[in-house]
C-alpha positions as CSV (number, residue, x, y, z in Angstrom):
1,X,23.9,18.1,-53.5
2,X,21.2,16.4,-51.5
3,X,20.3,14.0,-54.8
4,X,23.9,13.1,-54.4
5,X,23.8,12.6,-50.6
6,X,20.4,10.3,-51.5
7,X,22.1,8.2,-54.3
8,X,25.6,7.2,-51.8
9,X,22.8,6.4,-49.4
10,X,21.1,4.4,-51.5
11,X,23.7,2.6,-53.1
12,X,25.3,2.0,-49.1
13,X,21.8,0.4,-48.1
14,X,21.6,-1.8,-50.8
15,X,24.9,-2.9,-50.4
16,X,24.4,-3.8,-46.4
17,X,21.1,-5.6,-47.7
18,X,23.3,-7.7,-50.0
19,X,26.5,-8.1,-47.7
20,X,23.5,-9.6,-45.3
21,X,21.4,-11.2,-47.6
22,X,24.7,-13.6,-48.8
23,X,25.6,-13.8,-45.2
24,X,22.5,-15.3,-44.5
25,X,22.1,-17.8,-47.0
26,X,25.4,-19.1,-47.0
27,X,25.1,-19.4,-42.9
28,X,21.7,-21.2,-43.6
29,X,23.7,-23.5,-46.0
30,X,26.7,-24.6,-43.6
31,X,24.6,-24.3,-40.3
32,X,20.9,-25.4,-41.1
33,X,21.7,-27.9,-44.2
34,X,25.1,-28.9,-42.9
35,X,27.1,-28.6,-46.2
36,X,30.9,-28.7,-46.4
37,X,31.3,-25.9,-48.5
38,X,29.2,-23.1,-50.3
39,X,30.1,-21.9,-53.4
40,X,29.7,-18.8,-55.5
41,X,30.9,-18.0,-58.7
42,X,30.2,-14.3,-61.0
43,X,31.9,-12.9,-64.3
44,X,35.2,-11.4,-64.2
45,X,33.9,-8.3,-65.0
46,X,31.2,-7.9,-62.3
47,X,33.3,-7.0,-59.6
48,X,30.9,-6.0,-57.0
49,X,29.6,-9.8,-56.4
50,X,33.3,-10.5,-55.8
51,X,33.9,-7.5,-53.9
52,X,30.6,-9.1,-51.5
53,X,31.7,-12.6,-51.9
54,X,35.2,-11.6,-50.2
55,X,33.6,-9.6,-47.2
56,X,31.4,-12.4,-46.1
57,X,34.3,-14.4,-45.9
58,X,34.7,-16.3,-49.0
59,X,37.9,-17.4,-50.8
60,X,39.1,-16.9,-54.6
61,X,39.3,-20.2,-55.7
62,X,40.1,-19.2,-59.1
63,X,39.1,-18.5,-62.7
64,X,37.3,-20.3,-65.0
65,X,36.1,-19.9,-68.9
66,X,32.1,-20.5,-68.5
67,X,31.4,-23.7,-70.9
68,X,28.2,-22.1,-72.4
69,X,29.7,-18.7,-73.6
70,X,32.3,-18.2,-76.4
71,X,35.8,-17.8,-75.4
72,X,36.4,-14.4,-77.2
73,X,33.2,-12.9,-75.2
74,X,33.6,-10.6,-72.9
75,X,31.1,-12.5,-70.2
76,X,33.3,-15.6,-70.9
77,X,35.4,-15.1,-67.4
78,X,34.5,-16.4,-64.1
79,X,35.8,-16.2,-60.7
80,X,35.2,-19.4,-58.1
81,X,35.1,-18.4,-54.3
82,X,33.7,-20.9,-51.6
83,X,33.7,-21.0,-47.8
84,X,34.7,-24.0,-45.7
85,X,32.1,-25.3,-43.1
86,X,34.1,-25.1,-40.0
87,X,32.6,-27.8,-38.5
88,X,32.4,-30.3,-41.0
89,X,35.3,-32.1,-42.1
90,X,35.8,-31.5,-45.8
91,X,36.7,-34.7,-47.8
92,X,39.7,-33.6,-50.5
93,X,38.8,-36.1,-52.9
């Protein structure tokens, strides 16, 4: 029971260091560097990055089919998110 307790605490703190983590470097990106968006992208299939990606305030933009792997592998997915820079007008070209 305790190695149980251990392994949900374990998993908990590394997700809070990775919520932060991407918190941080996509703040660093629209404060500090002043871009207009941040972008992120993972596999289909990896839903904790997405699962992240959405808590720190990031949008689904949409799918994609990665250019560099085949179409009928399984890795071949991708999902788009990004995050606006409030302050910075973005240019919709």
């Amino acid at each position: 029971m305790l190695r149980n307790w251990l392994a949900i605490q374990k998993r908990s703190m590394e997700t809070r260091f990775c919520d932060r983590g991407c918190h941080c470097l996509f703040k660093y990106g629209l404060d500090s560097l002043q871009f207009d968006k941040v972008v992120s992208f993972t596999s289909a299939i990896n839903v904790n990055p997405e699962k992240v990606m959405k808590k720190i305030g990031m949008t689904k933009m949409g799918k994609f089919d990665h250019p560099k792997i085949e179409v009928n592998n399984i890795l071949c997915k991708y999902v788009l998110c990004e995050i606006k820079n409030p302050k910075k007008r973005v240019r919709e070209d």
